[in-house]
C-alpha positions, 0 to 999 in steps of 0.5 A: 500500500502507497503512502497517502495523505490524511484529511483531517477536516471536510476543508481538507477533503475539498482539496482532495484529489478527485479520485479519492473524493469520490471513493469516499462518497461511494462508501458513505453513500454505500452505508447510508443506503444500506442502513437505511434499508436495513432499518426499512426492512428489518429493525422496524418490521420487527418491532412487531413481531417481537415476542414480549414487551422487553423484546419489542423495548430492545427492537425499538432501540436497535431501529432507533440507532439503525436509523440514527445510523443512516442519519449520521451517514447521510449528514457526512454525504451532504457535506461532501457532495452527495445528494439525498436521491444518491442516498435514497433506497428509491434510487438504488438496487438493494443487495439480495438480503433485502428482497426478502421481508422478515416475517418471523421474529426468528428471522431478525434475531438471525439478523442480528446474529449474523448480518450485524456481524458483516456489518462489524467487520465493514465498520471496523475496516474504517476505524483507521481511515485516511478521512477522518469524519469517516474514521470518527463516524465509524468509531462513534457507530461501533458500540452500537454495531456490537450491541446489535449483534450481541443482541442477536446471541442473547434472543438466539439464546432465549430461541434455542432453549426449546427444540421449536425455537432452535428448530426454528432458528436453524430455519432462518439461519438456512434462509438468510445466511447464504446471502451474507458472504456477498457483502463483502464484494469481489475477489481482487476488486477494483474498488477495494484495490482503490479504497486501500491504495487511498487509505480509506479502507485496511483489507482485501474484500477476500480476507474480510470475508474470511474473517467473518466466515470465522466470527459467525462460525463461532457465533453460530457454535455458540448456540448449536447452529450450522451455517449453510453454504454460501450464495456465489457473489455475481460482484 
């Protein structure tokens, strides 16, 4: 990876070369689109499906904080030249998990089991970016991101303390994780090449997927669950 400066401020951005501006736009756009669909398609859908009234409390801060999270994302696009259409799910195909509505409250536990696991490895790949608001913005989510996911092993808990509930769980788990390798891109991309070139992201798309097959692995092993084989990314 070749030295490249810091921009330390949105001033400092502006001055930027126009490669690394719109790497940069194309990853906040990318994470406000996605925490926007996800909180459109999951958080506040599960809201009623949550079993309990402690449950349905818990779901409501995680939507609260997966919009907050698209918030803040497309506060920091404003202010480096995105528009709100770029960073609107009307305007953008949405990665394959989110065709699939959730319908069963076992469906957004996997979600937060193993989709905010993916979304970890993404946050945490920006914890050291060249841009700094984008570092900052990262480092500010992450606590949040955590939450998420220890949210999905302590409802995943709670399910497999039956043999209906962990049945059920497995289900899920069949349905949706084949579809979670796919966030991390292509082998050998372009994109990612670009993005560490420039300092804005650390790893190859190939070996953060590898260290997620490892993290929800275990996660999956913590509950008695197997994980399905992986859909091949068309990415």
């Amino acid at each position: 990876m070749t030295d490249s400066p810091e921009y330390k401020t949105i001033a400092d951005f502006e001055r930027a070369p126009d490669e690394y501006k719109m790497a940069v736009r194309k990853i906040v756009r990318s994470h406000a689109i996605n925490e926007l669909y996800g909180a459109q398609v999951f958080d506040e859908p599960a809201i009623e499906l949550a079993p309990t009234p402690y449950a349905k409390w818990l779901t409501c801060r995680v939507a609260m904080e997966e919009y907050g999270h698209h918030v803040r994302f497309r506060e920091l696009g404003l202010q480096i030249g995105l528009t709100d259409d770029e960073m609107s799910t009307k305007n953008k195909k949405p990665l394959s998990i989110f065709n699939y509505p959730l319908t069963k409250w076992e469906e957004f536990v996997t979600i937060k089991l193993l989709g905010d696991l993916a979304e970890i490895l993404q946050v945490e790949d920006l914890l050291h970016c060249s841009f700094h608001p984008l570092r900052n913005l990262a480092r500010s989510t992450m606590p949040e991101e955590r939450f998420h996911a220890d949210f999905g092993i302590q409802f995943g808990k709670e399910l497999i303390g039956t043999a209906e509930g962990k049945a059920a769980l497995q289900q899920a788990v069949d349905v949706y994780f084949p579809y979670l390798p796919a966030f991390f891109g292509a082998a050998n991309s372009a994109n990612n090449e670009m993005y560490r070139r420039l300092k804005i992201k650390i790893r190859k798309n190939e070996e953060m997927l590898e260290d997620y097959m490892g993290r929800a692995r275990k996660a999956a092993d913590t509950l008695g669950l197997s994980l399905p084989a992986a859909k091949q990314s068309a990415a």
